[in-house]
C-alpha positions as CSV (number, residue, x, y, z in Angstrom):
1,X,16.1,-13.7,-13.0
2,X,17.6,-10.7,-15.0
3,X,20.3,-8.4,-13.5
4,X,20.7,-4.5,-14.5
5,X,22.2,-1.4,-13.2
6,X,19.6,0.9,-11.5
7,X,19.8,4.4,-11.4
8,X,22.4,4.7,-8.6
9,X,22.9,1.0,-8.1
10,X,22.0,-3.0,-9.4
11,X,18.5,-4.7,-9.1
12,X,17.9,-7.9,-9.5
13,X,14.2,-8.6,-10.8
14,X,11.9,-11.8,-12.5
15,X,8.6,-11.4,-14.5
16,X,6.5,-13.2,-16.6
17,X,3.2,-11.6,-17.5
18,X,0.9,-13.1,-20.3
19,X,-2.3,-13.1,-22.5
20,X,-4.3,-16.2,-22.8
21,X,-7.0,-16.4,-25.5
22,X,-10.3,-15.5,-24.2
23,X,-8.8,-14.3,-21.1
24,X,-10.5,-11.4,-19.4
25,X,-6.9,-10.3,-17.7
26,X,-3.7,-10.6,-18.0
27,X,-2.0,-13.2,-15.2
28,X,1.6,-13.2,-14.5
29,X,4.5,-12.2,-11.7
30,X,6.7,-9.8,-11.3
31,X,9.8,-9.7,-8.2
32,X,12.0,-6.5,-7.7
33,X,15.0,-6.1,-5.9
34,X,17.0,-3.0,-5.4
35,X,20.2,-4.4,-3.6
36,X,21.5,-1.2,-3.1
37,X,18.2,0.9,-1.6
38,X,16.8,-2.6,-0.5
39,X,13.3,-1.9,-2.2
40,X,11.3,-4.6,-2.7
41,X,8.2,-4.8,-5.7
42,X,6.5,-7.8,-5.6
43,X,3.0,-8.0,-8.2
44,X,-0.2,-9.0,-6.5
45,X,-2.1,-8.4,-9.6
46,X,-1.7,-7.7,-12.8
47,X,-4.3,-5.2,-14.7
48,X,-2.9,-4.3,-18.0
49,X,-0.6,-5.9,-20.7
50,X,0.1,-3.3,-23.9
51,X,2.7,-4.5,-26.4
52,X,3.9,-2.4,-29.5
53,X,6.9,-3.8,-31.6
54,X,9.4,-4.4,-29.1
55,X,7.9,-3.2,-26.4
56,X,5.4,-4.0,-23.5
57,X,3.9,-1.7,-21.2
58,X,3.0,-3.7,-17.7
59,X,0.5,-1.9,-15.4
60,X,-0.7,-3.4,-12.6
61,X,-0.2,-4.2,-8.1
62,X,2.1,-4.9,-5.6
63,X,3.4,-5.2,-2.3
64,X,6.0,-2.3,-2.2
65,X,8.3,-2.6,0.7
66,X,5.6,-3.9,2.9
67,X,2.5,-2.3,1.5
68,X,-0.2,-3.6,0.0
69,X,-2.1,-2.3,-3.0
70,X,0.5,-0.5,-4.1
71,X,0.3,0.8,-8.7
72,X,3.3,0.6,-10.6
73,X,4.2,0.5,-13.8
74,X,6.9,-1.6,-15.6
75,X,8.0,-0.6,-19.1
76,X,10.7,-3.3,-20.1
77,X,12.4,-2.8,-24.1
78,X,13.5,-6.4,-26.2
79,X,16.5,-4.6,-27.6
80,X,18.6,-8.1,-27.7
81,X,21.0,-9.6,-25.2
82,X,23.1,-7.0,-23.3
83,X,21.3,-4.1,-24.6
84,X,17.6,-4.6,-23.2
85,X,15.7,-1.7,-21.0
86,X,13.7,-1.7,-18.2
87,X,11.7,1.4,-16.6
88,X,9.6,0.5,-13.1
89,X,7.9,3.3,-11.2
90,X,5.6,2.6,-8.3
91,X,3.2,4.9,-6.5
92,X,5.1,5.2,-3.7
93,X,7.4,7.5,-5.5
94,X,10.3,4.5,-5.9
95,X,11.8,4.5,-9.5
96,X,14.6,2.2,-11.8
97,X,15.6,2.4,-14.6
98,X,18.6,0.7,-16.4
99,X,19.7,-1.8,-19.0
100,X,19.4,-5.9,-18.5
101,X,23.2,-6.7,-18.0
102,X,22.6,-10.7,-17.4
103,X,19.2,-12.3,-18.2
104,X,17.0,-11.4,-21.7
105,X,13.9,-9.9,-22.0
106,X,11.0,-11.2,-25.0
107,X,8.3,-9.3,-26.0
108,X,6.0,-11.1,-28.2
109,X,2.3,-10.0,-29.2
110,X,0.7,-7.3,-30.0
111,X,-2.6,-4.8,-29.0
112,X,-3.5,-4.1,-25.7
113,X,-4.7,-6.7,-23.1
114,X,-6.3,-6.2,-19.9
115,X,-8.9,-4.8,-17.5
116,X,-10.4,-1.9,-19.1
């Protein structure tokens, strides 16, 4: 569980999304907490995984403060610890953005993975 600053506030969020071999789609989680707003992400299913150098690009679906179905997309940066980035914006209109002040995010890989 990583913590950063939100726009505006603190979040406290987990994920793990990965690639296997052969795979057709990517498979992972993904739990967001905004403990200021109280908004609540939670991934139902993953669609896309798109890595480039330090980054990785995360679309996919989630229960967003109740409902189901819900896009968003997560853009988290591997910057090293205490300097990593993370950008979520759902189709509900909610947004974050902020550095990772405990917790580290890894980016390994490359190409893009994922439903077409």
């Amino acid at each position: 569980m990583a913590e950063a600053t939100a726009v505006g506030g603190r979040a406290q969020f987990s994920f793990d999304v990965s690639m296997a071999l052969g795979a057709a789609a990517p498979t992972g989680s993904l739990h967001f907490r905004d403990r200021d707003s109280g908004a609540r992400v939670d991934a139902t299913a993953i669609d896309s995984l798109t890595i480039a150098g330090s980054k990785a690009t995360i679309t996919a679906r989630a229960t967003v403060d109740g409902q189901v179905g819900v896009r968003f997309v997560l853009e988290v940066e591997d910057l090293g610890k205490g300097a990593d980035t993370f950008r979520l914006v759902t189709g509900t209109g909610y947004g974050a953005f902020g550095v990772v002040e405990k917790g580290n995010i890894t980016v390994e890989g490359g190409g893009v993975l994922g439903l077409p």
